[in-house]
N, C-alpha and C positions, 0 to 999 in steps of 0.2 A: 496507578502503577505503570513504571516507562517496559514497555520491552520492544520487538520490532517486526516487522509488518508480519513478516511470513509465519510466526507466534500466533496470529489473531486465528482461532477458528472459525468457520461459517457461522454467521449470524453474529459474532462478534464485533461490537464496534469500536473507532479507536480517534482520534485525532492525533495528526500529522507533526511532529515537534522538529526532527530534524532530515533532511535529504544530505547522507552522505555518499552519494552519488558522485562519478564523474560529471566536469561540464555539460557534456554531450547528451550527457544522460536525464541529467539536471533539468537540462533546457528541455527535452523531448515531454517532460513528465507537467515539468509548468506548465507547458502548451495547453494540456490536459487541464490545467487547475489544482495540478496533486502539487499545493505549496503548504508551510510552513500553517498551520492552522485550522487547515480542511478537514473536516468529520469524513469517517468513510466507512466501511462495514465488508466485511469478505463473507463472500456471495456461495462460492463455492470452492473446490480443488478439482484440477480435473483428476482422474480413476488411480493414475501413481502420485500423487500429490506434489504436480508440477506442471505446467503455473498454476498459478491460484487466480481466481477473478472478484473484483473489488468494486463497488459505488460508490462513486463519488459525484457532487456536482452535476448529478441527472444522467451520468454516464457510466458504461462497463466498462474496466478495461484489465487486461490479463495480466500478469506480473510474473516473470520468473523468478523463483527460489534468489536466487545468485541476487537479484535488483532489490526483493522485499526487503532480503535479510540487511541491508543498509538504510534501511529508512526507520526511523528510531520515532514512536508512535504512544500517546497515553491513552489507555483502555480507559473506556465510557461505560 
């Protein structure tokens, strides 16, 4: 099932299908490894449900609401 990042609950897993991100942004998240294919898992929310923080590629990293919700993700 496709839906997009900010979707996934904790403990839920998902791999990476599309970044529709600005360049900038694009690029900043590649760096990371967060590309087209990458299994990842949302770890937690923080206490208002914003950002959310995710594993991927041996690392954490936090995500706002606004970034998640463009990155378009199949549940595992």
């Amino acid at each position: 099932m496709r839906t997009s990042l900010d979707r996934l609950e904790p403990g839920q897993r998902g791999r990476v299908l599309a970044l529709g991100l600005l360049p900038g942004e694009r690029e900043s998240l590649s760096r990371l490894g967060l590309i087209p294919g990458t299994e990842l898992r949302c770890v937690c929310r923080s206490p208002l449900g914003d950002p959310a923080a995710y594993r991927f590629r041996g690392i954490e990293a936090a995500l706002r609401r606004r970034d998640a919700e463009r990155i378009e993700v199949e549940l595992l």
